[in-house]
N, C-alpha and C positions, 0 to 999 in steps of 0.2 A: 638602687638601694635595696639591701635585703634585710630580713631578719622581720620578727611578728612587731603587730602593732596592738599596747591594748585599749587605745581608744578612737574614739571617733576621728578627733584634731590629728593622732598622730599617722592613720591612713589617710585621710585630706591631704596632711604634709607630703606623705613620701607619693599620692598622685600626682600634684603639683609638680614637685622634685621631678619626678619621671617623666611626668608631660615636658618639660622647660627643658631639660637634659637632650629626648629622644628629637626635640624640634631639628631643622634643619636650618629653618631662616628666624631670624630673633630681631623684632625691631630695638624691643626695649632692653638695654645692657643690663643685667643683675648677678649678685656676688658670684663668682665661678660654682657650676654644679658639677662637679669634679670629684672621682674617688679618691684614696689618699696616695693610692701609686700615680694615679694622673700630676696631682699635684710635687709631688715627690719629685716627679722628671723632670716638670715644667720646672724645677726650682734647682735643681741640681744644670742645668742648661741653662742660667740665668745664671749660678756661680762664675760660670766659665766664662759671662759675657762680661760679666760689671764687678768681678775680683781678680785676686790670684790665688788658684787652689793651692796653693802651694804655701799660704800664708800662714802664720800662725792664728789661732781660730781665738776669738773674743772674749777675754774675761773682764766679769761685773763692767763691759762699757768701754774698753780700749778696742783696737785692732781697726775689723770695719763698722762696728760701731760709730768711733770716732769718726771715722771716716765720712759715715752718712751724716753725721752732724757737722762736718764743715760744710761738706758741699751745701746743705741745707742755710747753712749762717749766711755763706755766699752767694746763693741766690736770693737768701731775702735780703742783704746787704745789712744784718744784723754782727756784732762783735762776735756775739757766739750762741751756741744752741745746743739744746741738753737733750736724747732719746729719752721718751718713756713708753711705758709699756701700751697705756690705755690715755685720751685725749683727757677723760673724764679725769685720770689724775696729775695729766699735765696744767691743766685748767688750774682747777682747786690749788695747785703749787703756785703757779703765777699768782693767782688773784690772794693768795695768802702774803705773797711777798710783799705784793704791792701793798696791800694796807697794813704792811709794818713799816712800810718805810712813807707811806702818806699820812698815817696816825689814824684814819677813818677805814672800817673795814667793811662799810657801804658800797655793793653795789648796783652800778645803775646799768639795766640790760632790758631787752625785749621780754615780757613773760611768756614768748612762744619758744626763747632760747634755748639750747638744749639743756644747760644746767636747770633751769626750770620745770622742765616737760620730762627730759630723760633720764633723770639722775636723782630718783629717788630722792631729792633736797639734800645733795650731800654737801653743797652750800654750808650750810648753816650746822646740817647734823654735822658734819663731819672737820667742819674748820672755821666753825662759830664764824663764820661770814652772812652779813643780812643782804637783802634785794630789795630796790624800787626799781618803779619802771616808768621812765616818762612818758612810753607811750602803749597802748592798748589797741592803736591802729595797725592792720597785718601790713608792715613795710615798717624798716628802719626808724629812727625818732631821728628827729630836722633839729637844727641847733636853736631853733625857737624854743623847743620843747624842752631841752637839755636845762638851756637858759632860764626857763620856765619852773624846773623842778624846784619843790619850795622843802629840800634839806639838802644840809649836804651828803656826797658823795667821796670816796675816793678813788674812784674807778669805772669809766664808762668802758661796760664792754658789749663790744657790734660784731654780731654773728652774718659775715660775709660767704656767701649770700644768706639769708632766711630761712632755711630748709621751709620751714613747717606754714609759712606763710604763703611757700609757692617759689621756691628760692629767687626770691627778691633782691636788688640791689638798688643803691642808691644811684642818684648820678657821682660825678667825678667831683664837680661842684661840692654839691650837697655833701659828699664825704669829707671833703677839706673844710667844709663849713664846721659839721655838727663834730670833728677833736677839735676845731679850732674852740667850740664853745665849752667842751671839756676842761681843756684847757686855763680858758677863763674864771671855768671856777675850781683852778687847783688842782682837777684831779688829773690822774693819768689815762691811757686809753690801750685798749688791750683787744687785738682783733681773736676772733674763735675765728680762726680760716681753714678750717676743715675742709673747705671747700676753697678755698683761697686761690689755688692751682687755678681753676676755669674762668678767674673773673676779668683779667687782663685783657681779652674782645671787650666786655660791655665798658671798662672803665677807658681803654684804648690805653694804656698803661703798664708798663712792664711791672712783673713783681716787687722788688727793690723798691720802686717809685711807690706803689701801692703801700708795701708792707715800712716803709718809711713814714706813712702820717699816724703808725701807734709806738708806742713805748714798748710793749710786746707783742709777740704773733704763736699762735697754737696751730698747726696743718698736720694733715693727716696723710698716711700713706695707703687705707687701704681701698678706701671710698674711691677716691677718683683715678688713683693710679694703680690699683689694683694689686696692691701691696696682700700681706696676710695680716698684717696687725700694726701696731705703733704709732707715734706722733713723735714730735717735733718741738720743743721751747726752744723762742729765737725771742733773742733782746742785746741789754747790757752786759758785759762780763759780769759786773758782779750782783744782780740780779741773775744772771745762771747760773754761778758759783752757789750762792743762798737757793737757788729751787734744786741742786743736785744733792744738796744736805735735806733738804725737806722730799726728793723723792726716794733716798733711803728712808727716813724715816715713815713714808708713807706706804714703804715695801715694795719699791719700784727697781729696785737695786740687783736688777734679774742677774744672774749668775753667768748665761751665755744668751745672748741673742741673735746670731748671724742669721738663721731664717727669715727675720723678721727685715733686717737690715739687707742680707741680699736681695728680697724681693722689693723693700721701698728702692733702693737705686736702681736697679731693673726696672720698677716704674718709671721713674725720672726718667731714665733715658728713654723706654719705650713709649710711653703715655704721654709724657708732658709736652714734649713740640708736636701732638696730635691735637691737644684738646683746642685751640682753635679754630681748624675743623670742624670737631664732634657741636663747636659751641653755631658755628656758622650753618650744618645739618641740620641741627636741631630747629631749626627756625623756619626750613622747609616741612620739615616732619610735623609742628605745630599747624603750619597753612593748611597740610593735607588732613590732616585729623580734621578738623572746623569744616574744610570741605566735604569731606565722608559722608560725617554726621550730618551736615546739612542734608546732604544730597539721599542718604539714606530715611531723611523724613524724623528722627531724634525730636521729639518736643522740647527738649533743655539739656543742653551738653554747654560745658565751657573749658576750653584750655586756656591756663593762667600762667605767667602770663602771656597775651597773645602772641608778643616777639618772645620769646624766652629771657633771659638775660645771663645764663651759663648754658650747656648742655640737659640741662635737669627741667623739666618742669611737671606742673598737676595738669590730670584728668578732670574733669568733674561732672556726673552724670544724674539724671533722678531714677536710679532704680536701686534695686537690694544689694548690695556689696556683694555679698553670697551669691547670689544671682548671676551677677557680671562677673565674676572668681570664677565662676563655672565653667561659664561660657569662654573662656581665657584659658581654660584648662582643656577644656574640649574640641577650640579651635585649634591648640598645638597638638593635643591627639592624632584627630582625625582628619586634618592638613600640614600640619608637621612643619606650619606658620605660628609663630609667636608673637601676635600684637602687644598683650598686655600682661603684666602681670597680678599681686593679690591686689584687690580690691577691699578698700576700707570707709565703714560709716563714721568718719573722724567728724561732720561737719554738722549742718542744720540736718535734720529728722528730713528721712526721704531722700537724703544724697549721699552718694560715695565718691569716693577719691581718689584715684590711683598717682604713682610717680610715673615719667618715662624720663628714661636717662640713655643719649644717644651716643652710642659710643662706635666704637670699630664696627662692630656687626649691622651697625642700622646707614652708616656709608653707604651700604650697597640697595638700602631702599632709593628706590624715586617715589616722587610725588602718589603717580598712577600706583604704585603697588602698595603705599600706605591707603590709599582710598581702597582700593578692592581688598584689602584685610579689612576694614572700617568695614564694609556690606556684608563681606559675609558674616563679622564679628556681631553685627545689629539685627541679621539673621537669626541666629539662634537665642537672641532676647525674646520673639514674638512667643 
């Protein structure tokens, strides 16, 4: 990374940047740190894998646009499915549909959801949509709960897995329970599967089966398959038809997107028959962290949760965020090993946070080699 910084955060940044780039071994997977000719090739050598260059190139949503939105309808086993730009406005479209056509434009969701937490309330600001939330507990809401909600609703929607709770899932069970009680009371069910691709290990359930117990499904291409951008609306025909008239109007109605569309298909094929795998890794890379920490003497560390339940889970440590960021940046420095990445005080006073998300790169850890990054990484804490 070049060029001046004029403050403090944006030299931290481009450290960070540079320590995570210059590493050699990286357990924890995070967004590519790539210049823009890197990425430019990787993505011009991904045309030639999952296109024909020779195609005519995408306007406002034909060509391979479409393209990626069949394949996508087809594996959720949905009628059809609409590209948008950003999840955040595929969301707000869906959920707008839905309570035009339930009459209630009540929705019932986690308040750790992302519409809640990430999105500036554009809910509400933005498509006079309200929120309840039947549960306040970090894990999904049980169909007791749903059952339990004392107004109505016209739309329960379940962010599979939880990011922000620890990416959470429910069981297989408990998820045919809690649309079943949707259901019950009228409303429709609408998965946020941003994450939806990894969940298929914990549920033991192919997508299609999975994305068959909601009336709609939102997934992302850049999060877990390493996409550059976009999402995905999968439903009814005419439920898609109605959100591709609401994502013009909501300015989604991009002019050319192939970038965006060669790299989600290039995931798909690259990433997707890997992540269970990364999801089955991850479960080892958990053991080894708990062991580390213990064995490096730690007075309070927790990884949440214990088995993971996709590829993703939290750190959680008692010391300064700042502190452990540091020392994260200084172990890829100065061993040109990458355990952890930024570290954040999101929780009670006195603890920070981090994500690990095990992907291709962290394959090639074992057990032994996540504990002796764990010592020396607790090293440079004293």
């Amino acid at each position: 990374m070049s060029g001046t910084y004029e403050t403090e955060e944006e030299r931290q940044t481009a450290r960070r940047l540079a320590a995570w780039r210059g590493a050699e071994r990286s357990l924890a997977h995070r967004p590519p740190v790539t210049t823009l000719g890197e990425r430019l090739a990787q993505l011009a050598q991904e045309a030639r894998e999952v296109a024909d260059p020779e195609a005519d190139i995408d306007l406002y949503g034909n060509g391979i646009v479409a393209d990626l939105e069949a394949k996508v309808a087809g594996l959720l086993g949905k009628e059809a499915a609409a590209f948008f730009p950003t999840g955040t406005m595929a969301q707000q479209v869906a959920l707008r549909c839905w309570a035009g056509r339930t009459g209630n434009a009540t929705v019932a969701l986690h308040p750790l959801g992302h519409p809640e937490v990430h999105e500036r309330e554009a809910l509400t600001t933005v498509s006079g949509l309200r929120t309840v939330h039947p549960t306040t507990e970090p894990r999904l809401p049980t169909a007791d709960e749903v059952h339990a909600l004392d107004e109505p609703f016209g739309t329960l929607m379940l962010e599979l897995p939880l990011r922000d709770a620890g990416f959470v899932l429910p069981t297989w069970e408990e998820l045919e329970e809690v649309c079943e009680a949707a259901r019950a009371r009228d409303a429709v069910v609408h998965f946020d599967g941003a994450r939806l691709w990894e969940c298929t290990t914990h549920f033991g359930r192919p997508l299609d089966e999975i994305a068959a117990l909601a009336d709609s499904v939102y997934v992302s291409f850049y999060k877990s398959l390493g996409g550059i951008s976009g999402a995905v609306l999968a439903g009814p025909q005419t439920v898609i038809d109605e959100a591709r008239a609401w994502r013009h109007r909501y300015g989604g109605q991009v002019f050319q997107q192939f970038p965006a569309a060669i790299a989600a298909l290039a995931g798909l094929q690259r990433e997707l028959p890997r992540l269970p795998e990364y999801v089955a890794h991850a479960r080892v890379v958990a053991q080894a962290l708990r062991d580390g920490f213990a064995q490096a003497g730690m007075p309070f560390f927790r990884v949440h949760p214990e088995a993971p339940h996709t590829h993703q889970f939290q750190v959680w440590l008692a010391q300064d965020a700042q502190v452990l960021t540091q020392a994260a940046v200084e172990q890829a420095e100065e061993t040109k090993t990458s355990l952890f990445g930024r570290w954040f005080a999101d929780g009670p006073p006195g603890l920070a946070v981090t994500e690990v998300t095990v992907g291709g790169p962290g394959l090639s850890w074992s057990a032994d080699d996540v504990r002796a990054a764990v010592a020396d990484f607790v090293r440079r804490l004293a």
